[in-house]
N, C-alpha and C positions, 0 to 999 in steps of 0.2 A: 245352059251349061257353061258359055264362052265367060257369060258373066261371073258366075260364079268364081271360076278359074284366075279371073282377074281383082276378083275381092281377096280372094284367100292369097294370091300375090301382093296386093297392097296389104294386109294384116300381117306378111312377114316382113316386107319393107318398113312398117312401123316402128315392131318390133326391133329389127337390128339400128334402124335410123337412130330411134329411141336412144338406143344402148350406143352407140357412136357419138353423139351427142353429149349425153354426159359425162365419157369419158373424154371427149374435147372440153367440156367446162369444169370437170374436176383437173384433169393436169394442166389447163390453160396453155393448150394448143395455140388454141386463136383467140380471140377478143372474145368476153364471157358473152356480151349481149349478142351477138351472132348462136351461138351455141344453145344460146336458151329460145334465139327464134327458131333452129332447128330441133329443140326437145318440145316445145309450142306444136309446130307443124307435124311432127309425126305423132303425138298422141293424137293431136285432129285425125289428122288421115285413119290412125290404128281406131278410133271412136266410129268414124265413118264406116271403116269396113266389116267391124261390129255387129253398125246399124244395117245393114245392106245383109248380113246372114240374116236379121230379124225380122227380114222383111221390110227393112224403113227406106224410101227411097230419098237417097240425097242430091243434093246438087253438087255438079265439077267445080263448083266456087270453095270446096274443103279442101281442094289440091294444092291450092294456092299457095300456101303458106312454106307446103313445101317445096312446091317450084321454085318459088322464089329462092328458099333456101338452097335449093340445088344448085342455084344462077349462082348465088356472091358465094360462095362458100368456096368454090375454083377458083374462079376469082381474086379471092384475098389471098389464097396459096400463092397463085400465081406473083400476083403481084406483090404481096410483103412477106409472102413465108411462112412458117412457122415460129413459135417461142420455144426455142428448145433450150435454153437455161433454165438452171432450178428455179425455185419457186423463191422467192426474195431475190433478186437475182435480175435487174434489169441488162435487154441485149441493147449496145451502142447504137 
């Protein structure tokens, strides 16, 4: 049951990661190639926990992607910010 409970939580974390991700690389939040490792890492993860209702048993090495993602992604907030000028539109 425990497990199950934690698949159907990674397949909503997918899901929304997913959808956060490419609205960081359609408005160019952050640097696009970040953004597309977190649209990367969450379709993995959302595939994973897929295969896990189907009965397919995976390896913690799918989480990866999006650890990582979770690491630098603070990170660069932190440290450079945001691009919040428009789209043509370099910040100094």
């Amino acid at each position: 049951m425990g497990c199950m409970v934690f698949s159907l939580a990674m397949l909503a974390l997918g899901i929304g990661g997913t959808t956060l991700c490419v609205s960081l690389y359609k408005w160019r939040v952050i640097p696009r190639i970040i953004s597309i490792f977190g649209i990367l890492g969450y379709i993995i993860l959302f595939s994973k926990s897929v295969a896990d209702f189907l009965g397919y048993d995976g390896s913690f090495a799918f989480f990866l992607p999006v650890a990582l993602f979770e690491l630098i992604f603070p990170v660069w907030l932190i440290v450079r910010g945001t691009n919040t000028a428009p789209p043509g539109i370099q910040k100094p």
